[in-house]
Wavefront OBJ file of the C-alpha trace (Angstrom):
o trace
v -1.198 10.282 23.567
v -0.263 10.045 19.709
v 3.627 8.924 19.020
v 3.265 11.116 16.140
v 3.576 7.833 13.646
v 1.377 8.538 10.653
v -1.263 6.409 8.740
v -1.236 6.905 4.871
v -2.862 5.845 1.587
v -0.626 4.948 -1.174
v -2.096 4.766 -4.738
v 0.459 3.052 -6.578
v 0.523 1.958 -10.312
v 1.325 -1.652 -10.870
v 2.327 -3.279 -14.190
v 3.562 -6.171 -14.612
v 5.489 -5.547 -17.969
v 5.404 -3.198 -20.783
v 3.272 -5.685 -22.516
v 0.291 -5.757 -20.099
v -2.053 -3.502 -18.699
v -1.446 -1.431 -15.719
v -3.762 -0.145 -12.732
v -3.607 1.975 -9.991
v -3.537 -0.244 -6.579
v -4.611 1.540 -3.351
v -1.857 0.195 -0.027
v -2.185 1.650 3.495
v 1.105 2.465 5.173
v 0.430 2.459 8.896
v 2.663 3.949 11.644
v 4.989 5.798 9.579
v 7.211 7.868 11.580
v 7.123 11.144 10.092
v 11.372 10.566 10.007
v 11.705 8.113 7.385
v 12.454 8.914 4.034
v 9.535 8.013 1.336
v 12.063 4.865 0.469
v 12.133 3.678 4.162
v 8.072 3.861 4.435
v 8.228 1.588 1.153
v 10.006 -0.939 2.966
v 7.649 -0.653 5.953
v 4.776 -1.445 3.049
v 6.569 -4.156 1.360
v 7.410 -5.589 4.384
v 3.629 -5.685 5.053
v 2.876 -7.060 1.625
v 5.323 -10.169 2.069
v 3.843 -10.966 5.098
v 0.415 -10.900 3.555
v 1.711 -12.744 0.225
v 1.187 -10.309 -1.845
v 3.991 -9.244 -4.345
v 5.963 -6.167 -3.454
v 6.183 -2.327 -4.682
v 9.697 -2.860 -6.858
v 11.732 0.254 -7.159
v 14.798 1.219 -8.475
v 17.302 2.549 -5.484
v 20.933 2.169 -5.046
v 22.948 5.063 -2.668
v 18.814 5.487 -0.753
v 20.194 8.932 0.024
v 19.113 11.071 -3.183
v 22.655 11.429 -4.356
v 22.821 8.495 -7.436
v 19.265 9.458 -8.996
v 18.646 5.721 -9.276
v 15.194 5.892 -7.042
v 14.010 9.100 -8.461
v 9.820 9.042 -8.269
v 7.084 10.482 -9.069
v 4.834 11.583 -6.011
v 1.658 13.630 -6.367
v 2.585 14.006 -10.218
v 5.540 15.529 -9.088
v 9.405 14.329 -9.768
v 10.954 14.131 -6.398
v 14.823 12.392 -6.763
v 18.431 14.083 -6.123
v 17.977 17.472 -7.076
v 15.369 18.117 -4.125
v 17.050 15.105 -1.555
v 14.144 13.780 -1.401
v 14.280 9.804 -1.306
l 1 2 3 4 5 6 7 8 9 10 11 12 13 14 15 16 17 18 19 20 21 22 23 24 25 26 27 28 29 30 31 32 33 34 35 36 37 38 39 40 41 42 43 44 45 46 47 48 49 50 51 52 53 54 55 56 57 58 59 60 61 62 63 64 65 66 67 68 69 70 71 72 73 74 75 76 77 78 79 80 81 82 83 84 85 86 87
């Protein structure tokens, strides 16, 4: 029987500097529970990546409880941050 844990496909874009070029870098996110926030799954993926060697998804975040506005993102095209409480 399912735990209810999701599996998901990130497309994320990666630069490495203003300077360079970026690209769009596909990450799967396996056994999310569908309880974490979006900032908590990141750390489940960067988590992944360190293990793997890989360098991490940076992101801004300070309060991680969409009161500051520091880790507002983008998802789907769409601004998610504070105003929604969506972290």
């Amino acid at each position: 029987m399912s735990n209810g844990n999701m599996n998901l496909t990130l497309k994320v874009w990666r630069q490495k500097n203003s300077e360079t070029a970026g690209k769009f870098v596909t990450y799967k996110a396996e056994h999310i529970s569908p309880d974490m926030s979006f900032l908590e799954m990141l750390d489940v993926v960067n988590e992944s990546l360190t293990h793997k060697n890989e360098e991490p998804i940076y992101f801004d975040h300070d309060c991680r409880e969409g009161i500051c506005g520091m880790c507002s993102l983008y998802i789907n095209g769409r601004p998610h941050g504070p105003k929604r409480a969506i972290t």
